[in-house]
N, C-alpha and C positions, 0 to 999 in steps of 0.2 A: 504494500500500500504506500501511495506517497501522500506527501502532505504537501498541498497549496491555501495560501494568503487568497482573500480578495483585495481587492485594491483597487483604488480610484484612476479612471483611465477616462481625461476628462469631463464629463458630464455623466457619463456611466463607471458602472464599476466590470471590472474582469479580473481574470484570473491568471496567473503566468504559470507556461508547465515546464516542467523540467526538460531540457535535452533527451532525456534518457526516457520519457513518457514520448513523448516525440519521434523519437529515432523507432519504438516499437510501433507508432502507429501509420508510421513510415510518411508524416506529417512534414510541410515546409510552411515558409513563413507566405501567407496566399491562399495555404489551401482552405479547405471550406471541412469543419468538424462540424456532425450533427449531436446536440443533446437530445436521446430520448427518454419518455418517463416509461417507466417501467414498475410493476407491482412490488418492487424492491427499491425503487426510489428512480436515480436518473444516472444513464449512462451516456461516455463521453465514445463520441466512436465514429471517423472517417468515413464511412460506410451507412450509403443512403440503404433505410433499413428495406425498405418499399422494393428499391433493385432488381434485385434477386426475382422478385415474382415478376418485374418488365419483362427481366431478360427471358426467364422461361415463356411467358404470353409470345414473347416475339419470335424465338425459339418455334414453337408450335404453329403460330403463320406462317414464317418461312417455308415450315417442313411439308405445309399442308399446300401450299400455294409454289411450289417449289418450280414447277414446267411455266405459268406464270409467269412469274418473277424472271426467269430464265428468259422467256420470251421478252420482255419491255426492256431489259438491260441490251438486249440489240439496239 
């Protein structure tokens, strides 16, 4: 577990995270971190949670539309 400050960051407040919480979330300075709530509270986490089921939905048009798709990319 690590321990972060909040802290005043102009008009709002934030949080600074350590390098090493960073370096595992393979985070840079730009990138976009989602909080989400969870029935255990709130987790901090690079990864849109939602994704995952895009990518399969899109996954599944592809596969189903495949000759399609094949044909318009002419």
């Amino acid at each position: 577990m690590l321990k972060v400050k909040v802290t005043a960051v102009g008009n709002s407040m934030g949080i600074l995270l350590p390098k090493e919480a960073l370096s595992k979330m393979k985070a840079a300075k730009g990138d976009t971190l989602y909080l989400v709530e969870g029935p255990d509270g709130y987790t901090l986490t690079p990864y849109q949670q939602d994704f995952d089921g895009q990518i399969e939905a899109a996954e599944g048009v592809m596969k189903r539309y495949k000759n399609t798709l094949r044909e318009l990319a002419k």
